[in-house]
C-alpha positions in Angstrom: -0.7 -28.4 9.4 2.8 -29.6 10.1 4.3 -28.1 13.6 8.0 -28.3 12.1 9.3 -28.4 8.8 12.1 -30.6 8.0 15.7 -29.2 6.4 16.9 -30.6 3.1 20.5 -28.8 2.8 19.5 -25.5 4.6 15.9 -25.5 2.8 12.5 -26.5 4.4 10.4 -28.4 1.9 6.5 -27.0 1.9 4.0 -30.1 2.0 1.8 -29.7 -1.2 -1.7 -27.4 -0.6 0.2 -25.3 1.9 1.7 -21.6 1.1 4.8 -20.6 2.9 5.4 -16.6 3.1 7.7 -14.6 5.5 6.3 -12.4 7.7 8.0 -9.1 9.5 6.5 -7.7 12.2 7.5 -3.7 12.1 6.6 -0.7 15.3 6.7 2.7 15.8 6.4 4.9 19.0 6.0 8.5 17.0 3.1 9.8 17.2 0.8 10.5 14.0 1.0 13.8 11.7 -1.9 14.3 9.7 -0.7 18.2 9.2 2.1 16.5 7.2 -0.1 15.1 4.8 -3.5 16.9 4.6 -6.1 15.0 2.4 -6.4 16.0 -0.5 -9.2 18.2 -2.6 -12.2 16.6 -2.5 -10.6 13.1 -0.8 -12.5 12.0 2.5 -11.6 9.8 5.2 -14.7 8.2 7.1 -15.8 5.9 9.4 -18.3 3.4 7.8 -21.9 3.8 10.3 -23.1 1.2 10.4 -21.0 -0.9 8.9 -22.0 -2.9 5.9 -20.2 -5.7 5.4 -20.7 -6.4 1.8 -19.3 -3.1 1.3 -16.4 -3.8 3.6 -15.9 -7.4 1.7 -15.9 -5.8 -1.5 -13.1 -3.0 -0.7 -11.4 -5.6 1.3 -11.2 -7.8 -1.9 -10.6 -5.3 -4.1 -7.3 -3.9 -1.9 -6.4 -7.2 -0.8 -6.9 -10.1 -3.7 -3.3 -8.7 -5.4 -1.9 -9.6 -2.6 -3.9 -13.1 -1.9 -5.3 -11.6 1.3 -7.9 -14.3 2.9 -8.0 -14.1 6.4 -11.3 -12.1 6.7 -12.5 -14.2 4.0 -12.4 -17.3 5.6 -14.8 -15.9 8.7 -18.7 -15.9 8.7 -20.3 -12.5 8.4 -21.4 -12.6 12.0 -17.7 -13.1 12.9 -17.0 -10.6 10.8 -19.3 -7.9 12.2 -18.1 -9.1 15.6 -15.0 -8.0 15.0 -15.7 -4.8 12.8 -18.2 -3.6 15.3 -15.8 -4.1 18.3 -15.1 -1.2 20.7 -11.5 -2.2 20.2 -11.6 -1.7 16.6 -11.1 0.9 14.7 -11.9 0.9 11.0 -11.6 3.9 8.3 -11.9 3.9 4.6 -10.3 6.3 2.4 -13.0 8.3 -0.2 -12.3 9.7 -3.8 -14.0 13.0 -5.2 -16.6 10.8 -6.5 -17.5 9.3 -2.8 -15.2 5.8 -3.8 -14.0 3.8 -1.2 -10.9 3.7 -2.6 -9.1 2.7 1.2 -8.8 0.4 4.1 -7.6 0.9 7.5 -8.2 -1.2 10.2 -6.8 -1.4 13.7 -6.8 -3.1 16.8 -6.5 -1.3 20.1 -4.4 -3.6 22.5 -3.4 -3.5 26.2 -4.5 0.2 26.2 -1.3 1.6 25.1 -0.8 -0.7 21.7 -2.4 -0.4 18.7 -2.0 -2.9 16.0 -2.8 -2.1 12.4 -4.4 -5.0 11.6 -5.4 -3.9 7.5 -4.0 -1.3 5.4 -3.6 -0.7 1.7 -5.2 1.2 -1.4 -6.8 -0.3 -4.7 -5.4 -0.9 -7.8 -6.1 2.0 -9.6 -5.2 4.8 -6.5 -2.0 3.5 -6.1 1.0 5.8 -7.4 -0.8 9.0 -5.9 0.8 9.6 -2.8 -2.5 8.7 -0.9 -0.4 5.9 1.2 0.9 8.2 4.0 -2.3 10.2 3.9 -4.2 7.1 5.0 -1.6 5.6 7.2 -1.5 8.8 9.2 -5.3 9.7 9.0 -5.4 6.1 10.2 -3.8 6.2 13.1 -4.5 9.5 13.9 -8.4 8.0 14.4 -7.2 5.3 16.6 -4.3 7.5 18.9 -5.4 8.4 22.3 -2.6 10.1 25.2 -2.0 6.3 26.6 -0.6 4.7 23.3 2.7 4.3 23.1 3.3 2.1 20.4 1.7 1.2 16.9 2.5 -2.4 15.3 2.1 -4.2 12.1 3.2 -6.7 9.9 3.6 -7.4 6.2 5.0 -10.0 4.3 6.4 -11.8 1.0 3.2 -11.5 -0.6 2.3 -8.1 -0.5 3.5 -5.6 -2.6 7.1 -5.2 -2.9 7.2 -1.5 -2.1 4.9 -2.2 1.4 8.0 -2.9 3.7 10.2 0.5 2.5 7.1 2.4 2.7 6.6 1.4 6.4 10.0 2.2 7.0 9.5 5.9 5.6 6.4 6.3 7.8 8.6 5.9 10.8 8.3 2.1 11.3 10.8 -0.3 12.2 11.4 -4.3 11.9 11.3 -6.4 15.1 10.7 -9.3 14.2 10.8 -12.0 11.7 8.5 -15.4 11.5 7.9 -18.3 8.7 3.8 -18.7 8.1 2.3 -21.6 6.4 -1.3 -21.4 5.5 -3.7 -23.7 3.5 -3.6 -22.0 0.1 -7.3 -19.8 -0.2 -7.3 -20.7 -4.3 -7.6 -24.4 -3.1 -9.8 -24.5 -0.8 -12.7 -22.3 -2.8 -12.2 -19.1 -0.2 -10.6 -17.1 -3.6 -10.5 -17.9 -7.2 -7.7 -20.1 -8.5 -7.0 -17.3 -11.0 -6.1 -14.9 -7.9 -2.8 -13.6 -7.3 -1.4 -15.0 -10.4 2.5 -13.8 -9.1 1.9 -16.4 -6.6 2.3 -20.3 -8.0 -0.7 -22.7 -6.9 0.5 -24.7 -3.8 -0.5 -27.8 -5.5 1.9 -26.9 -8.3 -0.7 -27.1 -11.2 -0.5 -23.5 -12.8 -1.3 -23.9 -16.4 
């Protein structure tokens, strides 16, 4: 991939196969409050032991394909469970009444007072519920210990357009600000071309 991008009157131009998305990194230094938002009647919030990973593939598509996420995708299981299984890791999943994963959180514990969330976000169809600051806080509330000090994520262009006022309501604020560019997954087989259809085809050849 290209280390610069050239300027054509203040634009960069994006070679052809490569997606180009903005990414804002946002932190926080509150502490969780899972007494603010209790889960709801019949709602549970596990930790997956042991972990399966073709259950944690399928919740992880069916949160994340909206929104054209591919990085897990583009790993081998083993790689996968590496990182999944990690002391350093902490991973939750949000449960329906009817026992439905219905909710991914994932985290990172860094230099022993950072924790970044590394995967967050609800399906389709339990979206609209007020469930998102129930697993944000559950979340992190697994993950806090009396050394951290700060929580980080990021979020960018192509996730939903609500995700970077909602982190801002849970307490987070924007430090930083970076351009990505990424092979497109719909080209290179990791996703379906049909994916994300909000999102144009890098090579430029949506019907």
């Amino acid at each position: 991939m290209p280390t610069s991008l050239a300027l054509e009157n203040g634009f960069a131009v994006v070679p052809a196969g490569l997606l180009a998305t903005i990414e804002t990194s946002l932190e926080r230094t509150t502490p969780p409050s899972t007494d603010d938002f209790p889960l709801p009647p019949g709602y549970a919030f596990v930790q997956p032991d042991p972990v399966n990973l073709d259950d944690f593939k399928k919740l992880y598509r069916a949160v994340g394909d909206p929104w054209l996420w591919f990085g897990r995708l583009q790993k081998s299981d083993e790689a996968i469970r590496s990182i999944l299984t990690a002391p350093t890791t902490v991973l939750r999943y949000l449960l329906d009444p009817s026992a439905r994963p219905v909710g991914l959180f994932e985290a990172e514990v860094q230099d022993t007072d950072t924790l970044e969330v590394t995967y967050f976000g609800l399906v389709p169809e339990a979206t609209g519920k007020k469930l998102g600051p129930v697993l944000m806080e559950h979340g992190i509330a697994s993950a806090w210990t009396t050394s951290i000090r700060r929580v980080w994520l990021h979020t960018c262009t192509f996730d939903s357009p609500a995700a970077l006022s909602f982190y801002r309501r849970q307490g987070f604020k924007p430090f930083r600000q970076r351009l990505e560019l990424s092979p497109d997954p719909r080209l290179t087989g990791v996703l379906p071309r049909q994916t994300a259809p909000q999102i144009p085809l890098a090579d430029f050849s949506d019907p």
